[in-house]
PDB file as gemmi writes it, atoms N, CA and C in Angstrom:
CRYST1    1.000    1.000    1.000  90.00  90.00  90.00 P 1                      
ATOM      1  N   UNK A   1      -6.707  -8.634  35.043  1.00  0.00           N  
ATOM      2  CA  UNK A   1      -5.880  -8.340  33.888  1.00  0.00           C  
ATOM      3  C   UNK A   1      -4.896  -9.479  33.612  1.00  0.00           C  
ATOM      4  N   UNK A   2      -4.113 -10.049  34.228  1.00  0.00           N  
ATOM      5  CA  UNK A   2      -3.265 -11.069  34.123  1.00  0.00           C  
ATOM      6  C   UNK A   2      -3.937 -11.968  33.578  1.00  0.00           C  
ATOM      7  N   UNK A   3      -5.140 -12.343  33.911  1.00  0.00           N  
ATOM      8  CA  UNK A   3      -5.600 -14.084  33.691  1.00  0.00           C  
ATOM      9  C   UNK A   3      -6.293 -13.706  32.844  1.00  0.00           C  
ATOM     10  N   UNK A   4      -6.780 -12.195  32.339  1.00  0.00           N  
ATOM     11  CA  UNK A   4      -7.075 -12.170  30.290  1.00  0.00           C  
ATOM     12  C   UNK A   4      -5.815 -12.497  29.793  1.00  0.00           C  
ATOM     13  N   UNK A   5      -4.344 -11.817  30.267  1.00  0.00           N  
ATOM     14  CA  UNK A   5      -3.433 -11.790  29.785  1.00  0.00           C  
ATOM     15  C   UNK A   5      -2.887 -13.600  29.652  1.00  0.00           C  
ATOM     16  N   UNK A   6      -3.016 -13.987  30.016  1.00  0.00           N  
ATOM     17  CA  UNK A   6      -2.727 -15.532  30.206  1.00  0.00           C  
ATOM     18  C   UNK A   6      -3.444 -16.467  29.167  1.00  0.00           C  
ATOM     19  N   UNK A   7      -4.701 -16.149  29.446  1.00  0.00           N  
ATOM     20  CA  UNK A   7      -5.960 -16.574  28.608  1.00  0.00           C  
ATOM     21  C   UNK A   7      -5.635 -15.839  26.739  1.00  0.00           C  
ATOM     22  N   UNK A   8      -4.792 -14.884  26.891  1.00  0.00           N  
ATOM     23  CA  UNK A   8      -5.102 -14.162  25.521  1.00  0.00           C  
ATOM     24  C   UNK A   8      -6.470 -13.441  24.764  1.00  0.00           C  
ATOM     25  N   UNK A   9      -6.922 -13.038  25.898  1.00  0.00           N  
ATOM     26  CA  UNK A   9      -8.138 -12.640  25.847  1.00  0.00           C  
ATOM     27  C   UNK A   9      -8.076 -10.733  26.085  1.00  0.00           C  
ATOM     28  N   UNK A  10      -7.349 -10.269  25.757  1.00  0.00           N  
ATOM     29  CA  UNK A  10      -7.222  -8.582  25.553  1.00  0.00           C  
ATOM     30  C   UNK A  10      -7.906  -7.841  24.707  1.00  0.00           C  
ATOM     31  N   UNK A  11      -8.189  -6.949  24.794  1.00  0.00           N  
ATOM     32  CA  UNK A  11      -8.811  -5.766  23.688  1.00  0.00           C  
ATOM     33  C   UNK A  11      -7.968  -6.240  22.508  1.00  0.00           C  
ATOM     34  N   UNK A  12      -6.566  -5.805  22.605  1.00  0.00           N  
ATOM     35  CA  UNK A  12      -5.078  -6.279  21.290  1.00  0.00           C  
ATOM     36  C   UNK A  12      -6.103  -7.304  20.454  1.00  0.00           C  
ATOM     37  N   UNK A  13      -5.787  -8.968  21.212  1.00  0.00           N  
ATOM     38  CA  UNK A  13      -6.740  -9.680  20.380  1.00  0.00           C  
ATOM     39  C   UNK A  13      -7.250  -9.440  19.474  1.00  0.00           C  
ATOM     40  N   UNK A  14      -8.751  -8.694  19.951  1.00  0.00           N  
ATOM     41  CA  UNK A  14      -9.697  -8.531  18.893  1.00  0.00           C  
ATOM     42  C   UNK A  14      -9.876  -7.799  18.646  1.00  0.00           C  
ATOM     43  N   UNK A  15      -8.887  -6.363  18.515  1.00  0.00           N  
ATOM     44  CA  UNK A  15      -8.857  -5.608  17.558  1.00  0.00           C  
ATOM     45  C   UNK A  15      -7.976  -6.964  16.665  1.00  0.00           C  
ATOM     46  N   UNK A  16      -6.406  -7.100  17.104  1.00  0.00           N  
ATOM     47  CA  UNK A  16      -5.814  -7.759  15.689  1.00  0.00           C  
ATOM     48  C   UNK A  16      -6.725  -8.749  15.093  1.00  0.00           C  
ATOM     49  N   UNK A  17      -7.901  -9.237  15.711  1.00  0.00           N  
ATOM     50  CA  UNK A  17      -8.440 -10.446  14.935  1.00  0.00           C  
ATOM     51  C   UNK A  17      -9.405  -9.326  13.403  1.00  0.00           C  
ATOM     52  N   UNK A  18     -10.033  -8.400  13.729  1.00  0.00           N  
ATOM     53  CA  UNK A  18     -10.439  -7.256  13.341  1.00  0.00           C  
ATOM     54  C   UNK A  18     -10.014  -7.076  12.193  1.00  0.00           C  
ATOM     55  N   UNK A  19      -8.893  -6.794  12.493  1.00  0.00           N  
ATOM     56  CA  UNK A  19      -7.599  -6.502  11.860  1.00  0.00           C  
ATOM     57  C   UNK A  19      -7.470  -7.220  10.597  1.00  0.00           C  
ATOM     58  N   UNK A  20      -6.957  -8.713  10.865  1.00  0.00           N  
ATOM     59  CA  UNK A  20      -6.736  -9.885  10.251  1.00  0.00           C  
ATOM     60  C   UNK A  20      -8.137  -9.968   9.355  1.00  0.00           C  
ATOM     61  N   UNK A  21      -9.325 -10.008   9.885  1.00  0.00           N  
ATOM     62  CA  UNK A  21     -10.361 -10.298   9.094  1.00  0.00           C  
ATOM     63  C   UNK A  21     -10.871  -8.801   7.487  1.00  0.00           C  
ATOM     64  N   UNK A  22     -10.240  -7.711   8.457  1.00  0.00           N  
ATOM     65  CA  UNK A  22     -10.812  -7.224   6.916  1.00  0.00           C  
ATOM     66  C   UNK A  22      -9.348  -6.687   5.966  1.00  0.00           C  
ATOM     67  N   UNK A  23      -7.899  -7.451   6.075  1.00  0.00           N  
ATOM     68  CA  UNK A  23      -6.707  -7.577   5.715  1.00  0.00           C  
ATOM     69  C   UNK A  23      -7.223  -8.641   4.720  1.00  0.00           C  
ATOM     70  N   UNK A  24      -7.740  -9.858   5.248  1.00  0.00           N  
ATOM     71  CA  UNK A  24      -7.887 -10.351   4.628  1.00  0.00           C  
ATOM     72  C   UNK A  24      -9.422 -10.771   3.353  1.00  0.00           C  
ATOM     73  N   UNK A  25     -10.076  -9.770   3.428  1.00  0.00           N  
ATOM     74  CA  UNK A  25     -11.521  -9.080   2.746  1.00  0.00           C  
ATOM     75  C   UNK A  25     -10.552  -8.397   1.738  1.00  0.00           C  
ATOM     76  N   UNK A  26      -9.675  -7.473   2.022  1.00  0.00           N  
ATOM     77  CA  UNK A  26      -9.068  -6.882   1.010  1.00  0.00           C  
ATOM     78  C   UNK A  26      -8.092  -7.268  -0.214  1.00  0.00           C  
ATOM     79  N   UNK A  27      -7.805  -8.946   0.603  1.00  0.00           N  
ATOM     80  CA  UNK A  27      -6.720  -9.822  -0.225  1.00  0.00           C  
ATOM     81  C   UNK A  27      -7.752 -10.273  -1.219  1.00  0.00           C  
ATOM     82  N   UNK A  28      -8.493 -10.575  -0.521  1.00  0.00           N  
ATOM     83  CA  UNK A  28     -10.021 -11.237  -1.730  1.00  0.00           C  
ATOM     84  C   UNK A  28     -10.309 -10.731  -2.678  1.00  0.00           C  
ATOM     85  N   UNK A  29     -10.635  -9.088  -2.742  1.00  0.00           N  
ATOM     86  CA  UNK A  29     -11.243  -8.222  -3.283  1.00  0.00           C  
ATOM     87  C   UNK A  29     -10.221  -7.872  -4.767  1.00  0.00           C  
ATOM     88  N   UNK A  30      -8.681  -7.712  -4.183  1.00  0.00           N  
ATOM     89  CA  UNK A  30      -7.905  -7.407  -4.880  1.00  0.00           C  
ATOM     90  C   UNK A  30      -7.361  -8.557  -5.958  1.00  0.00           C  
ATOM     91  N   UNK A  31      -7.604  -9.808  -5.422  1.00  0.00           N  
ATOM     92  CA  UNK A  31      -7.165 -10.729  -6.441  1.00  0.00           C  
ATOM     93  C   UNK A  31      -8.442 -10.787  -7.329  1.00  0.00           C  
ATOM     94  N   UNK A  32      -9.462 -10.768  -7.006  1.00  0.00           N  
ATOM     95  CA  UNK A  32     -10.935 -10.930  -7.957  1.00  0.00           C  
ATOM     96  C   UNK A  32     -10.612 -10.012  -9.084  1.00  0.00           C  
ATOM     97  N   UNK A  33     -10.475  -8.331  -8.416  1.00  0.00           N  
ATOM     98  CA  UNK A  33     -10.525  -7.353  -9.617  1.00  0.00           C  
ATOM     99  C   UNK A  33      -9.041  -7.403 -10.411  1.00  0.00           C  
ATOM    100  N   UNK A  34      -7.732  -7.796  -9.992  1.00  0.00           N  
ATOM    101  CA  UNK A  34      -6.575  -8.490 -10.732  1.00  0.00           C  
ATOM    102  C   UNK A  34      -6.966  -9.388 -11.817  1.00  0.00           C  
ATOM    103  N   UNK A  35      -7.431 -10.556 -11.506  1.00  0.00           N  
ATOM    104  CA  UNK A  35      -8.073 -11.254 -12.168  1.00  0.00           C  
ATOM    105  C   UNK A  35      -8.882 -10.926 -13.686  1.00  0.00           C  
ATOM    106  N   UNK A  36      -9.787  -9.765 -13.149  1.00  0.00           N  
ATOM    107  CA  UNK A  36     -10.975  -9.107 -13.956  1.00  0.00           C  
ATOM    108  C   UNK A  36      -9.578  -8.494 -14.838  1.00  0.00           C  
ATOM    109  N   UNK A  37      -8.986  -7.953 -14.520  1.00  0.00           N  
ATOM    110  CA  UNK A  37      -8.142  -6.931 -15.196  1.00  0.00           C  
ATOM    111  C   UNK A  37      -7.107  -7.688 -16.362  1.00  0.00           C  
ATOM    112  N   UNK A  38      -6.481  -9.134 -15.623  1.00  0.00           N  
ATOM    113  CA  UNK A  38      -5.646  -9.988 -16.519  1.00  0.00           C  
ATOM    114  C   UNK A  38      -6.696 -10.420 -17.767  1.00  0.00           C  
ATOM    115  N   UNK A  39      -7.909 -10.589 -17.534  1.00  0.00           N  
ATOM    116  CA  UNK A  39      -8.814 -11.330 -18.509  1.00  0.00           C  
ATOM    117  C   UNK A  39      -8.895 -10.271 -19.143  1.00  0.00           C  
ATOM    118  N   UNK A  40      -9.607  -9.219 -19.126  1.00  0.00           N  
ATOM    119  CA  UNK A  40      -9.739  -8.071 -20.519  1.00  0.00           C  
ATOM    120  C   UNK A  40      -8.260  -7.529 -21.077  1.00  0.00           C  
ATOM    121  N   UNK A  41      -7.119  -7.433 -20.296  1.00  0.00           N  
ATOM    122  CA  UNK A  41      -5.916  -7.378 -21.381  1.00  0.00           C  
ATOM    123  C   UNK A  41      -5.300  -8.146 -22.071  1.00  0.00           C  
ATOM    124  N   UNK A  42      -5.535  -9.334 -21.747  1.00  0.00           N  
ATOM    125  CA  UNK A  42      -5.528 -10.783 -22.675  1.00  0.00           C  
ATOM    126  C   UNK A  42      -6.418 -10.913 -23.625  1.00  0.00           C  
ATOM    127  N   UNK A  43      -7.476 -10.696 -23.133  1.00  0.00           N  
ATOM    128  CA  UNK A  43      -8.229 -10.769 -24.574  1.00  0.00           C  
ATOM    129  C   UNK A  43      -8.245  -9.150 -25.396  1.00  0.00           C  
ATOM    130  N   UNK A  44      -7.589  -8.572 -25.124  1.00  0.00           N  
ATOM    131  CA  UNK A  44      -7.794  -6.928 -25.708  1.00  0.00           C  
ATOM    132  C   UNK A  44      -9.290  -6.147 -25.507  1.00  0.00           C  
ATOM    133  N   UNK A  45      -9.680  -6.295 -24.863  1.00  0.00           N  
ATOM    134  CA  UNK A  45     -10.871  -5.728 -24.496  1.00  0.00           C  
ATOM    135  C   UNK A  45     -10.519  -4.017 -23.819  1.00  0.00           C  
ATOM    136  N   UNK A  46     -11.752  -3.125 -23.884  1.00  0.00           N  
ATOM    137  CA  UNK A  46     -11.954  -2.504 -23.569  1.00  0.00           C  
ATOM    138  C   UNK A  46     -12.136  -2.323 -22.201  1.00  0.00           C  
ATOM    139  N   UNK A  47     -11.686  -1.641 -21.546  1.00  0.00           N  
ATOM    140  CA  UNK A  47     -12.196  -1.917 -20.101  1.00  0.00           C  
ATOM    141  C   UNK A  47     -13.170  -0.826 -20.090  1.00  0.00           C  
ATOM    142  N   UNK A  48     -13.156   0.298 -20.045  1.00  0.00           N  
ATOM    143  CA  UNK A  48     -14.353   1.687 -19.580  1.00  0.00           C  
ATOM    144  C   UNK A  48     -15.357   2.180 -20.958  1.00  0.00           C  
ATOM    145  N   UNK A  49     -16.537   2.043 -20.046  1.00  0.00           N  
ATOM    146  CA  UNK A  49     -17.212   3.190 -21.017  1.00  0.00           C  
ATOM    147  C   UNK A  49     -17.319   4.741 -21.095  1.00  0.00           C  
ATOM    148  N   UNK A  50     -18.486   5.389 -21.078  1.00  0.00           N  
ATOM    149  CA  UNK A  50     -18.489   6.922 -20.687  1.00  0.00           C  
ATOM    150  C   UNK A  50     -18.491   7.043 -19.499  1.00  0.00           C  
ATOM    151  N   UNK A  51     -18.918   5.930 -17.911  1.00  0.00           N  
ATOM    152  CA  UNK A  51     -18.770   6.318 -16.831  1.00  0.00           C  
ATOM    153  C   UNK A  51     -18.209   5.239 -16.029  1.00  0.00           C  
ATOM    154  N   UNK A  52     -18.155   5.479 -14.409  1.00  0.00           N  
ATOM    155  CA  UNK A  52     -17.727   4.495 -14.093  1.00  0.00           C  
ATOM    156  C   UNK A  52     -18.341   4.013 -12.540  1.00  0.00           C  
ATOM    157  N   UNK A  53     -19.500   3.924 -12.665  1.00  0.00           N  
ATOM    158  CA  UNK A  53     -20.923   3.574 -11.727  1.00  0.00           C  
ATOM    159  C   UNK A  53     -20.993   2.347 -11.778  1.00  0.00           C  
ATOM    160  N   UNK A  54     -21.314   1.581 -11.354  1.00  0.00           N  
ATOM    161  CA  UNK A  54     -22.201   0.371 -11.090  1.00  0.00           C  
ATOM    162  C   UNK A  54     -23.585   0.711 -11.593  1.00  0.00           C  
ATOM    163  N   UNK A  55     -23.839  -0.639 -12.140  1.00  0.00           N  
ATOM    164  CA  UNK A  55     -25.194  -0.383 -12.740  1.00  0.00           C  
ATOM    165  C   UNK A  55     -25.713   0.469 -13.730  1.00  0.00           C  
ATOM    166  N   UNK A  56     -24.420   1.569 -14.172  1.00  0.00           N  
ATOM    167  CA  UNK A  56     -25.057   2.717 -14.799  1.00  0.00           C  
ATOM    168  C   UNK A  56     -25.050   2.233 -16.653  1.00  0.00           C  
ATOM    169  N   UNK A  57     -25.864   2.207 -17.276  1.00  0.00           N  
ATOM    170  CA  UNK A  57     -25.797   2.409 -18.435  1.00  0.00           C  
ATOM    171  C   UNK A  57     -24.484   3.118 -18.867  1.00  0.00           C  
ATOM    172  N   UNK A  58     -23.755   2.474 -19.571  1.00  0.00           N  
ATOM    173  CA  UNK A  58     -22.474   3.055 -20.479  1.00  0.00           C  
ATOM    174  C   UNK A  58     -21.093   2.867 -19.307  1.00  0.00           C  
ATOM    175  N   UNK A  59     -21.563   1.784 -19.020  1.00  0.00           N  
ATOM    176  CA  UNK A  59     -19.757   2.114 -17.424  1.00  0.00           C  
ATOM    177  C   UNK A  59     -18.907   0.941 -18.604  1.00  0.00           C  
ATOM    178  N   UNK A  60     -18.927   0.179 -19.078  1.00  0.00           N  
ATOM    179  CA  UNK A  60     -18.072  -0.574 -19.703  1.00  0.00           C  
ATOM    180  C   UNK A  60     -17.668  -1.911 -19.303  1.00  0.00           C  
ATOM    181  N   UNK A  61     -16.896  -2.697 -19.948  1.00  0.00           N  
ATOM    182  CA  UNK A  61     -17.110  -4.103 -19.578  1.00  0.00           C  
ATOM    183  C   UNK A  61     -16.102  -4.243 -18.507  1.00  0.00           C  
ATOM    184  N   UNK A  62     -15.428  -3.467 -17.919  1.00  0.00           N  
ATOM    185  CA  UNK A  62     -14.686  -3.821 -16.427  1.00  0.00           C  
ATOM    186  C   UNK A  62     -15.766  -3.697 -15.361  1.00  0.00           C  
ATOM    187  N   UNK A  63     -16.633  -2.975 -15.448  1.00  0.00           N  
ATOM    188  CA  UNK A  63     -17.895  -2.697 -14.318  1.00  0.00           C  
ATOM    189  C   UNK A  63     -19.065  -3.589 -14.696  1.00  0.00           C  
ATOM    190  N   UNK A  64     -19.568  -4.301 -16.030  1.00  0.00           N  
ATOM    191  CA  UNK A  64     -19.937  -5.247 -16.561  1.00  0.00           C  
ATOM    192  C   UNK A  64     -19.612  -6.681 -15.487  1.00  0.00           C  
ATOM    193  N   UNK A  65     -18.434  -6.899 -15.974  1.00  0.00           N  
ATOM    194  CA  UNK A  65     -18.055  -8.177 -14.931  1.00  0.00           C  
ATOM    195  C   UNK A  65     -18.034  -8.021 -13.769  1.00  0.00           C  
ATOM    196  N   UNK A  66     -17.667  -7.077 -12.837  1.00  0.00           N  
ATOM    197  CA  UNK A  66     -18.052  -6.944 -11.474  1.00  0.00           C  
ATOM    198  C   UNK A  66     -19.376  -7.195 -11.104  1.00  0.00           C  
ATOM    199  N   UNK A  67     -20.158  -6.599 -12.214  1.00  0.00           N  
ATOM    200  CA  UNK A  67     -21.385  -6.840 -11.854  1.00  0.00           C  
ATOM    201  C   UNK A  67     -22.126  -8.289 -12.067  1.00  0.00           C  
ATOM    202  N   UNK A  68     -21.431  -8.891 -13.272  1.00  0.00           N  
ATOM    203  CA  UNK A  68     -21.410 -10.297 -13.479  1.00  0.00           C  
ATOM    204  C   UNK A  68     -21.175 -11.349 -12.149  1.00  0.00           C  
ATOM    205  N   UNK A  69     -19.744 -10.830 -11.638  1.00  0.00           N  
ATOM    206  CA  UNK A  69     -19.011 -11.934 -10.605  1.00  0.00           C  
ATOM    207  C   UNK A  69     -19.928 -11.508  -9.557  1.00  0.00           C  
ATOM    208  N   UNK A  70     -20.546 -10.326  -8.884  1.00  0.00           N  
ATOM    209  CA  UNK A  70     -21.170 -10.275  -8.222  1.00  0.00           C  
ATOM    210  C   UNK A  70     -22.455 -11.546  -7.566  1.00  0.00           C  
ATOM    211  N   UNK A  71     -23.335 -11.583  -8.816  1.00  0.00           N  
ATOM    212  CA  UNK A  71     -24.056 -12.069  -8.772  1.00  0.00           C  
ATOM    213  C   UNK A  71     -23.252 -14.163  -8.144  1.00  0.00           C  
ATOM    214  N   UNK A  72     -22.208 -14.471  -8.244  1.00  0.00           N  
ATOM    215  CA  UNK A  72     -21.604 -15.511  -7.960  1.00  0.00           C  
ATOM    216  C   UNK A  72     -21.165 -15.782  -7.088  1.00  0.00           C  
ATOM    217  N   UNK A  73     -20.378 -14.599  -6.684  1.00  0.00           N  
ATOM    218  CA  UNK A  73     -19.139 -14.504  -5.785  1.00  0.00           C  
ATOM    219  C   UNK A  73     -19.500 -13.502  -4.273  1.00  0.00           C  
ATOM    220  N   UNK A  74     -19.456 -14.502  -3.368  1.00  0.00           N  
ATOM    221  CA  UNK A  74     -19.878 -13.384  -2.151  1.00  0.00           C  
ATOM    222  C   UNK A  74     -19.161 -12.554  -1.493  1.00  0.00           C  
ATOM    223  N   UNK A  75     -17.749 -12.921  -2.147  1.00  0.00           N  
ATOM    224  CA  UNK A  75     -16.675 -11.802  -1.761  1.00  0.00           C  
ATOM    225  C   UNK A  75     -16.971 -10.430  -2.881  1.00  0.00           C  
ATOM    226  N   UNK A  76     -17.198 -10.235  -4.031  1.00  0.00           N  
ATOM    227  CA  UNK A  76     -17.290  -9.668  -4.918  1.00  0.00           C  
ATOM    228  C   UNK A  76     -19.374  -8.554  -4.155  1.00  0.00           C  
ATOM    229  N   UNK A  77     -19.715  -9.807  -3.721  1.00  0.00           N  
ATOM    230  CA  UNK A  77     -21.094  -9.379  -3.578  1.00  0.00           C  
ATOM    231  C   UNK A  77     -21.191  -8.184  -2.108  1.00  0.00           C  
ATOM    232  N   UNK A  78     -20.158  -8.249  -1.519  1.00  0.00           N  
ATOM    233  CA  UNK A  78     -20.016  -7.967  -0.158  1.00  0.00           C  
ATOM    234  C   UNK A  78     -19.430  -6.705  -0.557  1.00  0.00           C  
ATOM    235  N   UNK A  79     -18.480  -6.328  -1.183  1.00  0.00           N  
ATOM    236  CA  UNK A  79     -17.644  -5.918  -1.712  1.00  0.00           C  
ATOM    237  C   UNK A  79     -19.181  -4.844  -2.932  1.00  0.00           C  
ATOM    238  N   UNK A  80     -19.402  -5.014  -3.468  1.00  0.00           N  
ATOM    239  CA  UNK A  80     -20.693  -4.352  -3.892  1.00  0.00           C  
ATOM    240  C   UNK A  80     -21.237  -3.577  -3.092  1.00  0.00           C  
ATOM    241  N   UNK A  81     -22.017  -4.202  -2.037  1.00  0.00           N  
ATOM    242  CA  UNK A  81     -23.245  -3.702  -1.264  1.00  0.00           C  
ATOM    243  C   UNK A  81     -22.202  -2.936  -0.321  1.00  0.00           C  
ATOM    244  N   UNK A  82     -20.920  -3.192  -0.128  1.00  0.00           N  
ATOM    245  CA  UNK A  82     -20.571  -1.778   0.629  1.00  0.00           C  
ATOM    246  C   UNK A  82     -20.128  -0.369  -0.350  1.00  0.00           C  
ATOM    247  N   UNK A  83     -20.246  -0.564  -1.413  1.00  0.00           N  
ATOM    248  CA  UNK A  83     -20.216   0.792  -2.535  1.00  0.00           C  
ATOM    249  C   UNK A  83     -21.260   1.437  -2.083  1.00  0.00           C  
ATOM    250  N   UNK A  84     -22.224   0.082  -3.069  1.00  0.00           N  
ATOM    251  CA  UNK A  84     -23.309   0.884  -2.701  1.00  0.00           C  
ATOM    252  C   UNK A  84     -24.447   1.471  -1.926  1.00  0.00           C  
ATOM    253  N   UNK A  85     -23.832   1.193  -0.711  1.00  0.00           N  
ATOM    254  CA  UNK A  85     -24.282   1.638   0.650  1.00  0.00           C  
ATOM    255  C   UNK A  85     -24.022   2.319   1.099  1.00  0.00           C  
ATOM    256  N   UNK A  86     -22.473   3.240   0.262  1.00  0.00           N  
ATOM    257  CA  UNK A  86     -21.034   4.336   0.795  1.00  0.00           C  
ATOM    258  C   UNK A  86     -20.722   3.837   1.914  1.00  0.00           C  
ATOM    259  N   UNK A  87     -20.942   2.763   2.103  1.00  0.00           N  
ATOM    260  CA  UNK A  87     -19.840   2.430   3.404  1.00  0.00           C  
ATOM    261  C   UNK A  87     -18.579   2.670   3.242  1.00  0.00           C  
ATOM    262  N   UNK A  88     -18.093   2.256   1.873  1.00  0.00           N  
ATOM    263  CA  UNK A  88     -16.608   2.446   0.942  1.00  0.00           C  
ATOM    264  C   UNK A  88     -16.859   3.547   0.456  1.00  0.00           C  
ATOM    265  N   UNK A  89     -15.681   4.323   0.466  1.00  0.00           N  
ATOM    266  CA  UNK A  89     -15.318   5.351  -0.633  1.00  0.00           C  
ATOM    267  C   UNK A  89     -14.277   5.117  -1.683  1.00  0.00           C  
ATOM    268  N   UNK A  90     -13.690   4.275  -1.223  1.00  0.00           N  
ATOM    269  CA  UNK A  90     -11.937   3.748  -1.595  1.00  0.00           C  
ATOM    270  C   UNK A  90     -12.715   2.267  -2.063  1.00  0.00           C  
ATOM    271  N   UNK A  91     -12.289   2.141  -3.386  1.00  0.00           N  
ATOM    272  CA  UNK A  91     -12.629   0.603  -3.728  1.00  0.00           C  
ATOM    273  C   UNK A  91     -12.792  -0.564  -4.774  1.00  0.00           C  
ATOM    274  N   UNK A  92     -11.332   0.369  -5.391  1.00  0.00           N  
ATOM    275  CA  UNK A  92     -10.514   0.021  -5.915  1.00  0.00           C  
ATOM    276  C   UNK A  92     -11.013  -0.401  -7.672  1.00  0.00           C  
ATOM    277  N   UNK A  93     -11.660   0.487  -7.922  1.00  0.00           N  
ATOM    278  CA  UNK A  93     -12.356   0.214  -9.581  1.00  0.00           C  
ATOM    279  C   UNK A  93     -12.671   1.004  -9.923  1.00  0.00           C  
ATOM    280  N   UNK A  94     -11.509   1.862  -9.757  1.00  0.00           N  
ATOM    281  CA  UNK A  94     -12.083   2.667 -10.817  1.00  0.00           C  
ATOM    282  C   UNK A  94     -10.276   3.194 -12.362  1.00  0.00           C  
ATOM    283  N   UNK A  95     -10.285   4.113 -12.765  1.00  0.00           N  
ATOM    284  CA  UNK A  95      -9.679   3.868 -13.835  1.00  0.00           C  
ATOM    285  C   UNK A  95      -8.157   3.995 -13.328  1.00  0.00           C  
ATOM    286  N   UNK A  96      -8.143   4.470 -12.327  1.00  0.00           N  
ATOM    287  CA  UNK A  96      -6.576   4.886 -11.637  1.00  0.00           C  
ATOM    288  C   UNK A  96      -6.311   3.358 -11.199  1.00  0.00           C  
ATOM    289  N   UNK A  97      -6.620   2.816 -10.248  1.00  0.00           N  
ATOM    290  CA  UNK A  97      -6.618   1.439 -10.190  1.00  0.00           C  
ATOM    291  C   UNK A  97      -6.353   0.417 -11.299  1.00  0.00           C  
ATOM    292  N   UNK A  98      -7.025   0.517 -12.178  1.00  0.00           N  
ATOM    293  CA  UNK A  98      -6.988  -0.516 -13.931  1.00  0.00           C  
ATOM    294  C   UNK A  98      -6.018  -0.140 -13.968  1.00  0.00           C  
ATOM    295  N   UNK A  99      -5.187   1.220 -14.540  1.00  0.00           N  
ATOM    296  CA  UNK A  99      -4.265   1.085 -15.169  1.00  0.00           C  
ATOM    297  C   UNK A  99      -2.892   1.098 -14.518  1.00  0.00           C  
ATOM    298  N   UNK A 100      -2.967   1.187 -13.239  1.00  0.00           N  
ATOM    299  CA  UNK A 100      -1.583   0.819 -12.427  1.00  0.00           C  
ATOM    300  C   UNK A 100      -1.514  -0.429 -12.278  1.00  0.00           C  
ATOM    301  N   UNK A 101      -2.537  -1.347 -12.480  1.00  0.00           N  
ATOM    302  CA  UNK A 101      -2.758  -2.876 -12.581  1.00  0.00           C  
ATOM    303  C   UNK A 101      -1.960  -3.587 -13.692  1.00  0.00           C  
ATOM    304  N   UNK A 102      -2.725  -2.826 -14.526  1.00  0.00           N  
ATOM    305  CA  UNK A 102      -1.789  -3.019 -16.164  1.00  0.00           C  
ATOM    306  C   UNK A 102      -0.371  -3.067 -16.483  1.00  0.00           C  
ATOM    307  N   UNK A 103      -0.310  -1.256 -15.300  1.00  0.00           N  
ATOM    308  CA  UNK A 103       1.077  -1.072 -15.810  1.00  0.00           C  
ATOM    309  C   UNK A 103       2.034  -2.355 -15.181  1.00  0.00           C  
ATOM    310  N   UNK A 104       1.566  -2.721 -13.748  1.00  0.00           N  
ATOM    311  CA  UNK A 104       2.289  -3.792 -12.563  1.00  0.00           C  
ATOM    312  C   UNK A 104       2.228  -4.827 -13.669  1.00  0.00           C  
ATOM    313  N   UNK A 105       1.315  -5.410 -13.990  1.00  0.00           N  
ATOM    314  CA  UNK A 105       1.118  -7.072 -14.400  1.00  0.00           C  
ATOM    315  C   UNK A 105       2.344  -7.134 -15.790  1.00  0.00           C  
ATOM    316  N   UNK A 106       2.242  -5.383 -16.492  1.00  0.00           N  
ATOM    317  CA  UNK A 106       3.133  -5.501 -18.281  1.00  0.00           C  
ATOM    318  C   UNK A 106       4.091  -5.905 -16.897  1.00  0.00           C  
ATOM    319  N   UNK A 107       4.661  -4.991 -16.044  1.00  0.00           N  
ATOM    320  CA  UNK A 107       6.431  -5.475 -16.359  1.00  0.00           C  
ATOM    321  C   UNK A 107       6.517  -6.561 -16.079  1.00  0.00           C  
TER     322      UNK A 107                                                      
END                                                                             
């Protein structure tokens, strides 16, 4: 135990490395869809359609560009395939999210 402790080699570690790595998956995720969100209220766009699916016919041009940046972006792409895998339940796109975005960015 000491000479992990010395070494820095503990369980602690790598949970906090753990830790650190999907802290920082979430910093990624959140500036991408910020981003998505500053661009359609600048340009006045619509963000939702009738639903709010991935992939689904009628979700609107905020789920449009996700699905756009996807195809680019492997943080965005990673961030996908755990939706739609339900690995995520929580994930941050849907309309409660947009508009507390909105409301943060007006003041």
């Amino acid at each position: 135990m000491r000479k992990r402790l010395n070494l820095n080699e503990t369980i602690d570690i790598v949970q906090y490395e753990q830790f650190k790595k999907e802290r920082d998956y979430w910093i990624q995720v959140l500036l991408r869809i910020i981003a998505v969100v500053k661009f359609l209220a600048k340009h006045n766009l619509a963000f939702r359609g009738s639903n709010e699916k991935l992939y689904d016919k009628g979700n609107g041009i905020f789920f449009r560009v996700i699905e756009m940046l996807e195809e680019f972006d492997p943080v965005i792409k990673e961030h996908v395939w755990r939706i739609t895998s339900e690995e995520l339940h929580v994930h941050y796109l849907g309309h409660t999210i947009q508009n507390e975005l909105i409301h943060l960015i007006a003041q």
